[in-house]
N, C-alpha and C positions, 0 to 999 in steps of 0.2 A: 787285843780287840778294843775299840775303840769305844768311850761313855755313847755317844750316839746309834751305836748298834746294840749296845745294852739295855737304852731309854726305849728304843723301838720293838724289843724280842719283849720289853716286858711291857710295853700297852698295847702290844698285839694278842698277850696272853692274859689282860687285866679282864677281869669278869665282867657282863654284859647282862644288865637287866633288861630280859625281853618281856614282861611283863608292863614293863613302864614304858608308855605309847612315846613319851620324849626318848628315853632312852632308847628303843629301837629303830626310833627316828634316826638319831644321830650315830646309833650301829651301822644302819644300812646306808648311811653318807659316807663313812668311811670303807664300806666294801665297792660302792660303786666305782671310784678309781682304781684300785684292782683288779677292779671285771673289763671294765676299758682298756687297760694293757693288753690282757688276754685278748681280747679281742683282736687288735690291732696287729698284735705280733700272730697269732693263728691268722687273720689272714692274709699276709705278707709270707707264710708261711705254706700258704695254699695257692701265690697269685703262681701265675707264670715264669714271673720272672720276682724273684725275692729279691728286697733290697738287703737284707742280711745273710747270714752268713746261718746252715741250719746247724750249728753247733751253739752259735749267738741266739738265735730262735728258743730251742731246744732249754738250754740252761734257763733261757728269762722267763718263759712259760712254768718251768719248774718253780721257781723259786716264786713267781704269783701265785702257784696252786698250792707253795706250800704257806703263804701268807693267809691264806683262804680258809684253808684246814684250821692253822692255828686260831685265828676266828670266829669260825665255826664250831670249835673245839670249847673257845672262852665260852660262848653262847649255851652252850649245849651240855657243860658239866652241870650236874644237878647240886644243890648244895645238901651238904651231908645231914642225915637226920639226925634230930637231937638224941641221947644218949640217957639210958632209964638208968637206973641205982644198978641196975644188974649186969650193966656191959652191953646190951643188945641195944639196937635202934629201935624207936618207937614205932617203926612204917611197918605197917603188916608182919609182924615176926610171929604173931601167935598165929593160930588153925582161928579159921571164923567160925563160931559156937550158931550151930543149925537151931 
């Protein structure tokens, strides 16, 4: 495997602060060329006459959906809660006292 495909699996998987209005800024500038592909290749995929091949279709649509996922995935993991003296996470672990 090549450093270029290693550099790319892991800033595709780097964490994404969507809280921070730049930061989501420049999340969703780099989804927008991925969605363009999709795009392009579905519908080449749908004209009449496809200029590729639906096996060439097929794989390159996959591998954008799974560029997307992983993306989405970064975005979307929650960051772990902190950790009490007792082993349990702080977030809601007790009963709420009525």
């Amino acid at each position: 495997m090549s450093r270029s495909r290693v550099r790319l699996r892991e800033a595709l998987r780097a964490p994404v602060q969507t809280t921070d209005p730049a930061g989501l800024a420049a999340y969703a500038k780099h989804l927008r060329p991925v969605v363009a592909t999709l795009r392009s290749l579905a519908e080449d995929a749908t004209a009449a006459r496809p200029m590729y091949s639906r096996e060439y279709l097929r794989e390159e649509m996959l591998k954008g959906i799974r560029v997307l996922e992983a993306r989405l995935d970064a975005a979307a993991s929650p960051e772990p809660a902190p950790k009490t003296e007792h082993g349990d996470s702080d977030s809601n672990s007790a009963s709420p006292v009525l």
